[in-house]
C-alpha beads as a LAMMPS data file, in Angstrom:
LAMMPS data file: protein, C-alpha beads

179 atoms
178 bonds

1 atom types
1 bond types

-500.0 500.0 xlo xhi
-500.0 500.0 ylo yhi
-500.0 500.0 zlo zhi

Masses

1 110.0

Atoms # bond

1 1 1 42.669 452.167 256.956
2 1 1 42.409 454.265 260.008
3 1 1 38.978 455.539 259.010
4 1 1 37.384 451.478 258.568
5 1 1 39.178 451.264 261.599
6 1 1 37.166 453.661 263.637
7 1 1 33.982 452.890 262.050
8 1 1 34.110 449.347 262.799
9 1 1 31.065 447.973 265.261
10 1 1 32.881 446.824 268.260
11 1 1 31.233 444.383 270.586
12 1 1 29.445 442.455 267.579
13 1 1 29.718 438.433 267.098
14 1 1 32.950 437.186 265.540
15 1 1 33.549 434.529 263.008
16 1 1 35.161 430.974 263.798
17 1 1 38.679 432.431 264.082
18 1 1 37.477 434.450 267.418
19 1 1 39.497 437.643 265.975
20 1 1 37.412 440.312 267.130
21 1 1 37.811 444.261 265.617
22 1 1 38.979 445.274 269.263
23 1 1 41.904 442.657 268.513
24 1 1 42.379 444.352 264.446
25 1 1 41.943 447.932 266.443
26 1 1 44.801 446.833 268.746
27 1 1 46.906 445.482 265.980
28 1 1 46.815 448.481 264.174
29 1 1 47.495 450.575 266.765
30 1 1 51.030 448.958 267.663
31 1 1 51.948 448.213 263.745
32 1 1 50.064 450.503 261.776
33 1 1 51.499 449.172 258.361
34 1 1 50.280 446.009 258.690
35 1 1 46.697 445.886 258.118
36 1 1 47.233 448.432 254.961
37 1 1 50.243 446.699 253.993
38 1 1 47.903 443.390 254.219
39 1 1 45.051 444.504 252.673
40 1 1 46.234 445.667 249.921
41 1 1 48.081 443.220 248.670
42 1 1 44.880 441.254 248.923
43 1 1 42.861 444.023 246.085
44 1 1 46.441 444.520 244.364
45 1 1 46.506 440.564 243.798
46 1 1 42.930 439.870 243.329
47 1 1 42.763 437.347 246.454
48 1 1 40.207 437.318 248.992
49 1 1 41.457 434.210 251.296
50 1 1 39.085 431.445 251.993
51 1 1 39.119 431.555 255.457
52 1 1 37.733 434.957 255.832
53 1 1 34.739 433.705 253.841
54 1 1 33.519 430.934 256.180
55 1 1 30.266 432.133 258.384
56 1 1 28.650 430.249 261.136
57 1 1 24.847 430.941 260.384
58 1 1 23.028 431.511 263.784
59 1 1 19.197 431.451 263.931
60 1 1 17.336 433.813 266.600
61 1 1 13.965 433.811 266.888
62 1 1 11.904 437.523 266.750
63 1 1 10.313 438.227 269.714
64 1 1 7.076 438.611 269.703
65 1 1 5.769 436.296 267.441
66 1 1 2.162 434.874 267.683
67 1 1 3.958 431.769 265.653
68 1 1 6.955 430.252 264.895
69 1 1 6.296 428.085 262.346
70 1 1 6.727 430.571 259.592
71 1 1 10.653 431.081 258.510
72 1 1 9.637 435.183 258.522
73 1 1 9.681 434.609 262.091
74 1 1 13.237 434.456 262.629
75 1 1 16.438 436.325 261.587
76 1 1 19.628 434.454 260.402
77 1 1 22.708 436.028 261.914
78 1 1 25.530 435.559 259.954
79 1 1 29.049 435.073 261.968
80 1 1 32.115 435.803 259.296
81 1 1 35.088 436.844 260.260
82 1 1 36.020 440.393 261.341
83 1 1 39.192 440.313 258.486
84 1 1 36.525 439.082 255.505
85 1 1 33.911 442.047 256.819
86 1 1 36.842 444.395 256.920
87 1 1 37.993 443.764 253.552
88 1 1 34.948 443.702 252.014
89 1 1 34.148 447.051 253.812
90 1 1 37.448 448.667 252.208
91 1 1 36.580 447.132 248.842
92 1 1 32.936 448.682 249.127
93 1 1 34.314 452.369 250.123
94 1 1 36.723 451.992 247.104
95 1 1 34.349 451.033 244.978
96 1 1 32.156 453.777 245.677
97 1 1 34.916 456.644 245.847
98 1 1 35.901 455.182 242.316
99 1 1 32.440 455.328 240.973
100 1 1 32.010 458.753 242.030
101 1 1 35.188 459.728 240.105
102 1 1 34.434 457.733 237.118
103 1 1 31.003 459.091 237.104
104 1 1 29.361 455.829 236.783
105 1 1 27.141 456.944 239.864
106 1 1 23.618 458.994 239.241
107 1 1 23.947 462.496 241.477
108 1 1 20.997 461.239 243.185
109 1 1 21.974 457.506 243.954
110 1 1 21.681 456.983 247.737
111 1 1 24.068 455.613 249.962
112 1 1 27.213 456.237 247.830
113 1 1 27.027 460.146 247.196
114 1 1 28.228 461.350 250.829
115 1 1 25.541 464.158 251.058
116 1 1 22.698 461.651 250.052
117 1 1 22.382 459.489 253.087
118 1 1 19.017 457.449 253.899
119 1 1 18.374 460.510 256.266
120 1 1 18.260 462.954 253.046
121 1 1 16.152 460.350 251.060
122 1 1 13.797 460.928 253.912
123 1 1 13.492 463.889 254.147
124 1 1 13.516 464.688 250.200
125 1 1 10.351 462.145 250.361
126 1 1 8.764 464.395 252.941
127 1 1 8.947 467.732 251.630
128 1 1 7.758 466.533 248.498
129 1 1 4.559 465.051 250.173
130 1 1 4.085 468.349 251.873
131 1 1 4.105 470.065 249.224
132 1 1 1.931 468.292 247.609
133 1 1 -0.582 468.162 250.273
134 1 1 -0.218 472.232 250.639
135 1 1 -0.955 473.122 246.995
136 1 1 -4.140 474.451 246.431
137 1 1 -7.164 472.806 245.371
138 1 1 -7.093 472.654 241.557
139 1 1 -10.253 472.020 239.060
140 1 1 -9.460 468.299 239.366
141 1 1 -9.831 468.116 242.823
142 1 1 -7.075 468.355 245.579
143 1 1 -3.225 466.714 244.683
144 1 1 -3.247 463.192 246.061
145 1 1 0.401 462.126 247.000
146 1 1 1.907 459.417 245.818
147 1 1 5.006 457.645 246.728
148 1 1 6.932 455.009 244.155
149 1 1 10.043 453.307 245.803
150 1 1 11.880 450.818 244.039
151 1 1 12.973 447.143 245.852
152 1 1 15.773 445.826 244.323
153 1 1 16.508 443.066 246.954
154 1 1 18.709 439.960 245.155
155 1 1 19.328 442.381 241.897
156 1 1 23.168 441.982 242.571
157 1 1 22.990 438.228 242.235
158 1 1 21.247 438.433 238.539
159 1 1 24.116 440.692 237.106
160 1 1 26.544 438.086 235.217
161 1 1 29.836 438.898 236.648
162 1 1 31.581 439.201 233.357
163 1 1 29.068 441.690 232.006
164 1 1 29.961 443.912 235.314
165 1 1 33.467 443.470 234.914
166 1 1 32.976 444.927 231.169
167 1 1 31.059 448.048 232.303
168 1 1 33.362 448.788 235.161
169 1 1 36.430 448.685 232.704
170 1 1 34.512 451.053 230.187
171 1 1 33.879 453.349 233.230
172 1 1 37.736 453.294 234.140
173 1 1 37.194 452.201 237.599
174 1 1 40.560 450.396 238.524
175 1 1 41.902 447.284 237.181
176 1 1 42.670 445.819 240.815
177 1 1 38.649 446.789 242.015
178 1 1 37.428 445.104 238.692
179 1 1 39.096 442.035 239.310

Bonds

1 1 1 2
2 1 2 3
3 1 3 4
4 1 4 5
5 1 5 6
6 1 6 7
7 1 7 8
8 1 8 9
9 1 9 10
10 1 10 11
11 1 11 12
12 1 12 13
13 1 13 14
14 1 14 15
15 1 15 16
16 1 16 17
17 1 17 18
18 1 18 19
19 1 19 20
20 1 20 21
21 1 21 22
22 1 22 23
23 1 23 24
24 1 24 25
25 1 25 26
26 1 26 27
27 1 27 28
28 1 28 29
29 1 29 30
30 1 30 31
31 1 31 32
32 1 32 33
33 1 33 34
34 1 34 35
35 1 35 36
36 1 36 37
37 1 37 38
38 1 38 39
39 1 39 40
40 1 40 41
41 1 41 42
42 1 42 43
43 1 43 44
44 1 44 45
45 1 45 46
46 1 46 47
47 1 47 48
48 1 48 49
49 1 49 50
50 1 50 51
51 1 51 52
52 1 52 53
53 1 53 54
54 1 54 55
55 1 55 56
56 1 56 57
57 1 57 58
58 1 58 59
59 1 59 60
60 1 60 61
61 1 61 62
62 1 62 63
63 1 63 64
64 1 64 65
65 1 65 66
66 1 66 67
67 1 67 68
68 1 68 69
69 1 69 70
70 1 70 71
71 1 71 72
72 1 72 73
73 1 73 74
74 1 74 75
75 1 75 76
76 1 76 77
77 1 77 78
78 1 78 79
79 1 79 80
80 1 80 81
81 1 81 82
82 1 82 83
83 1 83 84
84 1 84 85
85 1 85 86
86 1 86 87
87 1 87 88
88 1 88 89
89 1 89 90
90 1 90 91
91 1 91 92
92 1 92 93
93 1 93 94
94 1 94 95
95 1 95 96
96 1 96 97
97 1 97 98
98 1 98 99
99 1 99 100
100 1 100 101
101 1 101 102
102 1 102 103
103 1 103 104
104 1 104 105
105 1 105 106
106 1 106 107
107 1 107 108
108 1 108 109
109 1 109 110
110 1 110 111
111 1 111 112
112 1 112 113
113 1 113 114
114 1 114 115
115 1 115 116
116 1 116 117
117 1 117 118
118 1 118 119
119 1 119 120
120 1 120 121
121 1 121 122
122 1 122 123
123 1 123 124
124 1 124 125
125 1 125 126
126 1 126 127
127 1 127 128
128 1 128 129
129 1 129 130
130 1 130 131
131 1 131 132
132 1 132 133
133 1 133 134
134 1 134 135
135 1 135 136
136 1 136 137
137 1 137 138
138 1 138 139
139 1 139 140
140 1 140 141
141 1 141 142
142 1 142 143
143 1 143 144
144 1 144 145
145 1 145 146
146 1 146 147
147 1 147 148
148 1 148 149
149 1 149 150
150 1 150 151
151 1 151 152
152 1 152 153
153 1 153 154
154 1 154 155
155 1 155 156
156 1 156 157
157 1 157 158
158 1 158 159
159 1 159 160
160 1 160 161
161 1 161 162
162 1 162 163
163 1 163 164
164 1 164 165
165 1 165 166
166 1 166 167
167 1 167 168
168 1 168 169
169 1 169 170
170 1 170 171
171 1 171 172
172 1 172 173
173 1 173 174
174 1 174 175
175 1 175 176
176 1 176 177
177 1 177 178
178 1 178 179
């Protein structure tokens, strides 16, 4: 808890309850068994409480734009409450220390491996380009670079949530990060 307490960005909008993660810091600082205490029983008892899952959705125009009249032009800021985002921040770094464990993570999955941030996808991407550009002209004609990425934006929403409940039990990930 202390960790997700100190990673927390401080100073960012706050839901309609007005709690802000200076006030959650400040809690846990004087009663350090609540939050934990709090938390868990929310995972332990499968309950994530309505209240922390009402946003205000705030529009903000990009700056810059030759026109507003295309929706691309603007970025909707969600406002959620600082308990929901905490919560579902714990949830997420359980769910990835589990995987790991369980194995049900490829070594070179980014963003859940702790050595394989987007920094080291970077740079892997690099070095392979330069090498590729260094190698020596072959009888084909000099190696041309090429660079596949995948975009899996909105994949999360297509997997039927009873089909990942069934592959998380057969990868032993806990019962209480299942449900």
């Amino acid at each position: 808890m202390s960790l997700a307490i100190t990673h927390l960005k401080y100073g960012i909008s706050v839901g309609h309850d007005g709690i802000t993660y200076t006030i959650l810091r400040h809690l846990h600082e004087s009663t350090p068994r609540t939050l934990p205490l709090l938390f868990d029983a929310c995972l332990v008892h499968s309950v994530h409480p309505p209240e922390w899952k009402v946003a205000n959705c705030v529009i903000i125009a990009k700056p810059d734009k030759s026109s507003y009249t295309q929706p691309k032009s603007y970025w909707p800021i969600s406002l959620q409450s600082c308990f929901g985002k905490l919560l579902e921040s714990i949830v997420a770094k359980r769910l990835s220390s589990a995987a790991l464990r369980c194995g049900a993570t490829h070594p070179t999955q980014m963003g859940v491996q702790p050595e394989n941030s987007a920094m080291d996808a970077l740079l892997r991407t690099i070095t392979l380009i330069a090498t590729a550009i260094s190698k020596k002209k072959t009888k084909q004609g000099t190696p041309q670079p090429a660079v596949l990425t995948h975009d899996i934006e909105g994949a999360f929403i297509q997997v039927h949530p009873s089909t990942l409940r069934e592959v998380m039990h057969q990868r032993c990930m806990p019962m209480y990060l299942t449900n």
